[in-house]
C-alpha positions as CSV (number, residue, x, y, z in Angstrom):
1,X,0.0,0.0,0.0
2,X,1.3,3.4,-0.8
3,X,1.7,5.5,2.0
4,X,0.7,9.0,1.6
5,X,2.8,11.9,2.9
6,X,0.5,15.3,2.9
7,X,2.1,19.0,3.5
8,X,-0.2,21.9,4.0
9,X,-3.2,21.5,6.9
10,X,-5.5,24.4,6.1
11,X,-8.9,24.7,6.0
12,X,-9.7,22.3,2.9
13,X,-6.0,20.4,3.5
14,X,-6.7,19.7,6.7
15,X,-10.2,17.6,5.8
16,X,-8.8,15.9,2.8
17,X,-6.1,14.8,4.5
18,X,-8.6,13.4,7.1
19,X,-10.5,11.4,4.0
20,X,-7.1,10.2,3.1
21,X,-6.3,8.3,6.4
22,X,-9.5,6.5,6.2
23,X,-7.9,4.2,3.6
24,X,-4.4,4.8,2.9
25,X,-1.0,5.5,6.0
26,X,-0.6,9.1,6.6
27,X,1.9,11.0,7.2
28,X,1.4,14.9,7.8
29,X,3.5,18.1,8.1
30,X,2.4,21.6,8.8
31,X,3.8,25.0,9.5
32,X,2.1,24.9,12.7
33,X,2.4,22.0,14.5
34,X,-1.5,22.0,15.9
35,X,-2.8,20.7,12.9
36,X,-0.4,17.6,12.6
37,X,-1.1,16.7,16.3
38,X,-5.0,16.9,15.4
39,X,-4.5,14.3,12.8
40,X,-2.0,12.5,15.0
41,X,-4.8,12.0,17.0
42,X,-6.2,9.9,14.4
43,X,-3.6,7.9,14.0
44,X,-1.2,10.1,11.1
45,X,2.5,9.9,11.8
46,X,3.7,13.6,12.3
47,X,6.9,14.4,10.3
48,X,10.0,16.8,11.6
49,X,10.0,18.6,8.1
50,X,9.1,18.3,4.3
51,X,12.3,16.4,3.5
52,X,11.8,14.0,6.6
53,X,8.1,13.2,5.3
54,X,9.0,12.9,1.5
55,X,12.1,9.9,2.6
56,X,8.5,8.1,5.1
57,X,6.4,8.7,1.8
58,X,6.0,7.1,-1.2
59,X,3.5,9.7,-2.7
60,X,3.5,13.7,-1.1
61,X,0.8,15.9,-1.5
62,X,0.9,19.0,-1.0
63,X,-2.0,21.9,-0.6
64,X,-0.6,25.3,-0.2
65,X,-1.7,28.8,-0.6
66,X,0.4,30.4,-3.3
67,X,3.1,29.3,-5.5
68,X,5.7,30.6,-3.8
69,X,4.9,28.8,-1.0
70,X,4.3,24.9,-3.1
71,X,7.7,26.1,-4.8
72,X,9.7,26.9,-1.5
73,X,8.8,23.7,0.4
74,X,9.1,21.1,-2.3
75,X,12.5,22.6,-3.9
76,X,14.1,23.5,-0.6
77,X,14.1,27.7,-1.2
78,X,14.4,30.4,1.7
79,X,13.8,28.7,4.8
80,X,13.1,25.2,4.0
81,X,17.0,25.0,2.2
82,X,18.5,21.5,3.0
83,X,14.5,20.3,4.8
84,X,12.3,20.5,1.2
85,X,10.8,17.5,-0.3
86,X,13.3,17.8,-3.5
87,X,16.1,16.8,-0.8
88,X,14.1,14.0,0.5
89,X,12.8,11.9,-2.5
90,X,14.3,9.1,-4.2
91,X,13.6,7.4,-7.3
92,X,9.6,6.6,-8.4
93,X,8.2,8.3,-5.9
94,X,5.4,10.8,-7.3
95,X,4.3,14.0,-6.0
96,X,0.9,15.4,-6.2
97,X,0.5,19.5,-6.5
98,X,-3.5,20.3,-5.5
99,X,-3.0,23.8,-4.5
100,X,-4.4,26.4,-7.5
101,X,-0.9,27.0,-9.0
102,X,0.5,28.9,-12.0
103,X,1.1,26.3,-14.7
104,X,4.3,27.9,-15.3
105,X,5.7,26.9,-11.9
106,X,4.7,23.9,-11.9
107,X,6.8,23.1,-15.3
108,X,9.1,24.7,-13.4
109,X,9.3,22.4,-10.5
110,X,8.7,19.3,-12.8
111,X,11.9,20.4,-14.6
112,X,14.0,20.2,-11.0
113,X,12.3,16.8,-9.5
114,X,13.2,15.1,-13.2
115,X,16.8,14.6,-12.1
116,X,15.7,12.6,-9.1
117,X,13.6,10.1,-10.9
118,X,10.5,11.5,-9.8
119,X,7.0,12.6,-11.5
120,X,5.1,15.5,-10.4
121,X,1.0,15.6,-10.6
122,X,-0.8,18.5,-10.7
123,X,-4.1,18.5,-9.6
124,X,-5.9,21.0,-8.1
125,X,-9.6,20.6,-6.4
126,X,-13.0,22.4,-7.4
127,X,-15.8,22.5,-4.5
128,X,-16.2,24.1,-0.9
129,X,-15.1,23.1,2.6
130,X,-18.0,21.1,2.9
131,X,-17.2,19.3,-0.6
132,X,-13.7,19.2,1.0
133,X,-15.1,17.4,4.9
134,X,-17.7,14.5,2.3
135,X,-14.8,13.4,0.1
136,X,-17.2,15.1,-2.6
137,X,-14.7,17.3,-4.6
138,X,-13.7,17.3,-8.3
139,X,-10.5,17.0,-9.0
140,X,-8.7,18.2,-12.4
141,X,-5.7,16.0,-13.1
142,X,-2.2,16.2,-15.4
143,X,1.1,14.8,-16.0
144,X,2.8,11.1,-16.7
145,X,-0.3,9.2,-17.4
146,X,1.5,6.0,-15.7
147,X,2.0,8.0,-12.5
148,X,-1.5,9.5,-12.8
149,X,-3.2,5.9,-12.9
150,X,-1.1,4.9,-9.6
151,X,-2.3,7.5,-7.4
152,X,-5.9,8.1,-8.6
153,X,-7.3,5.6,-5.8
154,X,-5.6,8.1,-3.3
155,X,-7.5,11.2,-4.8
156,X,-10.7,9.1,-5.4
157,X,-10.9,9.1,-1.3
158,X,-10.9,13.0,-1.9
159,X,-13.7,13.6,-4.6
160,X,-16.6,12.2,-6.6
161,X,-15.3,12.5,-9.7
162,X,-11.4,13.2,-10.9
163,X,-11.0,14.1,-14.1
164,X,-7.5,13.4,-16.5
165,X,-6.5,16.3,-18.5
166,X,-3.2,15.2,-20.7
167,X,0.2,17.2,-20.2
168,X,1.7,18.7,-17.4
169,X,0.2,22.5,-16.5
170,X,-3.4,21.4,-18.3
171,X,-5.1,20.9,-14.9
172,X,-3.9,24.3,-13.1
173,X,-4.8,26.0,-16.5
174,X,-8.2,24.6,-16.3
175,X,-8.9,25.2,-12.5
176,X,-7.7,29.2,-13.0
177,X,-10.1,29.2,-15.9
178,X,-12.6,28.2,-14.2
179,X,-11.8,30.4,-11.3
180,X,-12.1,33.2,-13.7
181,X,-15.9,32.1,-14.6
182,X,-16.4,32.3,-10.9
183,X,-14.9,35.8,-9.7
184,X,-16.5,37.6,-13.7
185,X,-20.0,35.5,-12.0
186,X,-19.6,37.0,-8.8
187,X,-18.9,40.6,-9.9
188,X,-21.7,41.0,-12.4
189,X,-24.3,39.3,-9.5
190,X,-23.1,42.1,-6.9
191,X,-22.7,45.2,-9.2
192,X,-26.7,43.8,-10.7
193,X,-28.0,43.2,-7.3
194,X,-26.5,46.2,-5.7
195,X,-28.2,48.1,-8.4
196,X,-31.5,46.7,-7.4
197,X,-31.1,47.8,-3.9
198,X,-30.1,51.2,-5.3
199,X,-33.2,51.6,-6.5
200,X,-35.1,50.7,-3.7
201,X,-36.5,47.4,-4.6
202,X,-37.0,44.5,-2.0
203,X,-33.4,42.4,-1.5
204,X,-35.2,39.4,-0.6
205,X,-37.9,39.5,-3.2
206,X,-35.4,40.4,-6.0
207,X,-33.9,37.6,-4.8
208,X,-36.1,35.2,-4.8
209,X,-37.4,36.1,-8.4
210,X,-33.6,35.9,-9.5
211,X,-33.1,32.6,-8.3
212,X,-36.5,31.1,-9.5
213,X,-36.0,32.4,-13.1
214,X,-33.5,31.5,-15.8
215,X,-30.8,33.9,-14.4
216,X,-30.2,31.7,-11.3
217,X,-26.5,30.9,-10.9
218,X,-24.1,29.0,-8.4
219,X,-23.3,32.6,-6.9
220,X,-27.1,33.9,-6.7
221,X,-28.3,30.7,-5.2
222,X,-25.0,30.4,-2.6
223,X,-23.8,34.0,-1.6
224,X,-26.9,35.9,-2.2
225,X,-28.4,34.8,1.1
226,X,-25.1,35.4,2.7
227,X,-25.2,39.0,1.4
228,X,-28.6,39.9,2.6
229,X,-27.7,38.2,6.2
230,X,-24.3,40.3,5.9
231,X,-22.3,37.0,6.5
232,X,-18.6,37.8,5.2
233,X,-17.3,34.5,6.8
234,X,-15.0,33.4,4.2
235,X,-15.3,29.9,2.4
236,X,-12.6,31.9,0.2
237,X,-10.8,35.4,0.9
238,X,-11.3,38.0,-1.4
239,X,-7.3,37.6,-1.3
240,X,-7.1,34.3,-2.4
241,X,-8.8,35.4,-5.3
242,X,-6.7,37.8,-6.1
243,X,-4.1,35.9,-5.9
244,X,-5.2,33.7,-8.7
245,X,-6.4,36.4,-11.0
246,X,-2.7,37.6,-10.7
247,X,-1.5,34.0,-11.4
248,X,-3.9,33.9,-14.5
249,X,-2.7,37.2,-16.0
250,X,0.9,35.9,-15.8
251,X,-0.7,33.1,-17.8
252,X,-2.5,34.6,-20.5
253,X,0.6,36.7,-21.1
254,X,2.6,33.6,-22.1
255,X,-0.4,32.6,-24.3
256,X,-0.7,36.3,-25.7
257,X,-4.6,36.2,-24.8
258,X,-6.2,39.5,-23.8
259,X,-8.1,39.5,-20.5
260,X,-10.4,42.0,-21.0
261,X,-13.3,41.2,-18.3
262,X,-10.6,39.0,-16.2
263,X,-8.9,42.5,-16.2
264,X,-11.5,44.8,-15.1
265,X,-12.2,42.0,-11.8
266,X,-8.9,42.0,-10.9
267,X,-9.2,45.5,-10.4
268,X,-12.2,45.4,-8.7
269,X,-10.6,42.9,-6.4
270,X,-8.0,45.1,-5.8
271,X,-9.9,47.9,-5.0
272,X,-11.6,45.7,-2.4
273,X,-8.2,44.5,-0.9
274,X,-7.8,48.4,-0.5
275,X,-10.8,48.6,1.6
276,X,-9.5,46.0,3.9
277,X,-11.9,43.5,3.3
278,X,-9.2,40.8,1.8
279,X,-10.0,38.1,4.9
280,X,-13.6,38.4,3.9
281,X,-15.3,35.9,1.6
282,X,-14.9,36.6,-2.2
283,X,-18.5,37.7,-2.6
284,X,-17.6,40.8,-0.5
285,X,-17.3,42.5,-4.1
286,X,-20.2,43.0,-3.0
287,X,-19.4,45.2,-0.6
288,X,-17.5,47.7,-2.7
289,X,-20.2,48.2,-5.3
290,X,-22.3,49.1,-1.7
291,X,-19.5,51.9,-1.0
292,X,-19.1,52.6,-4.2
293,X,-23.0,53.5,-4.7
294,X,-23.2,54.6,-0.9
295,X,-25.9,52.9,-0.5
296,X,-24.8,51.6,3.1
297,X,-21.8,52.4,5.1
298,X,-19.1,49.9,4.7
């Protein structure tokens, strides 16, 4: 049985790594050592540092917040030199990329683990906390198709569907992409339904019209009630999402695309990083068309 190293506790590492231990040995690191002694409580074996869990392992994941951060720990940059995963692998053994990463770094750190025999995986996750605690997530797959068929039974305890998407970089193209849809979804719902309030109609009724007619949407059905309780608890930070707007212009610049609406929401989300709202969910765009229109006090 492989056994499964996992780097990276957040709030969605933390409950797939939890899904992971129900069928496969774990072994767990984390910046903060709380996390690894809550899943050590569950029986994972708690690792001293990335390179020390990559020599246990015979599959890492990891699930980090930005590329710097994947790139750092697995290459052994800044201050994980001499304790990254890159100094702790040995021939075969595969790792598996499911943060939302630039597809560029992750060529990138392909190109370095290549001289040590091993294949890199990217595949990054679509769905929610909640997706992320019921194993329900989808999860976008790339790289060596060999490695890819020897550790889909470990992301299958993750998610209800994983999908295969060819080459290297495909999968963290795709999940930005799809990002994109989401943040251009969620701007053109708040600047609409701050409008309606604008003008005085009935949020709740407005709402309720909008998601019984054909303009219902993941966002209207999901965040409108949120914005009409003024519930800003985050599922994801308006940060995060700039984080992978900036990741997808670096992107389209290599493909020479112009992103013309992904353009005008990264500004938006700027402008709302500004305002300090960047722990707040990313439907607090909301929020800044609200300032914007002065319609209520921030």
């Amino acid at each position: 049985m492989e056994r499964v190293g996992f780097i990276g506790l957040g709030k969605m590492g933390y409950r797939m790594a939890s899904n992971i231990i129900k069928k496969f040995p774990l072994i767990v690191w984390n910046r903060t050592i709380e996390r690894a002694a809550e899943l050590s409580a569950k029986g994972a074996t708690v690792a001293s540092s990335p390179s020390e869990l990559a020599k246990q392992s015979t599959v890492i994941i990891t699930m980090l917040a930005t590329p710097t951060a994947t790139a750092d720990v697995i290459l052994g940059r800044e201050q994980y030199k001499g304790r990254g995963v890159l100094d702790g692998v040995s021939d075969g053994k595969i790792i598996i990329d499911m943060s939302t990463n630039s597809p560029l770094i992750v060529r990138m750190i392909a190109s370095h683990l290549i001289g040590k025999g091993c294949y890199l995986i990217d595949a990054p996750v679509m769905g929610s906390i909640q997706a992320a605690e019921e194993a329900a997530l989808t999860i976008l797959a790339s790289g060596e198709f060999s490695a890819f068929e020897k550790i889909k039974p470990i992301l299958e305890t993750m998610g209800k569907k994983v999908w295969y998407l060819g080459e290297l970089g495909k999968a963290s193209s795709l999940k930005l992409i799809f990002n994109l849809h989401l943040f251009l979804l969620t701007a053109a719902f708040s600047e609409a339904f701050a409008l309606a309030i604008r003008s005085k109609l009935d949020p709740k009724t407005v709402l309720e019209i909008w998601n019984s007619s054909n303009q219902k949407t993941y966002i209207s059905e999901t965040k409108g009630p949120r914005i009409l309780a003024d519930d800003w608890t985050a599922t994801f930070t308006v940060g995060l999402a700039l984080k992978d707007l900036q990741i997808l212009a670096e992107m389209v610049e290599e493909l020479e695309f112009p992103l013309i609406l992904g353009s005008v929401v990264r500004e938006l989300y700027k402008a709302c990083s500004s305002l300090d709202l960047k722990e707040m969910d990313f439907a607090a765009i909301y929020k800044l068309y609200e300032y914007l229109s002065k319609a209520r006090k921030l």
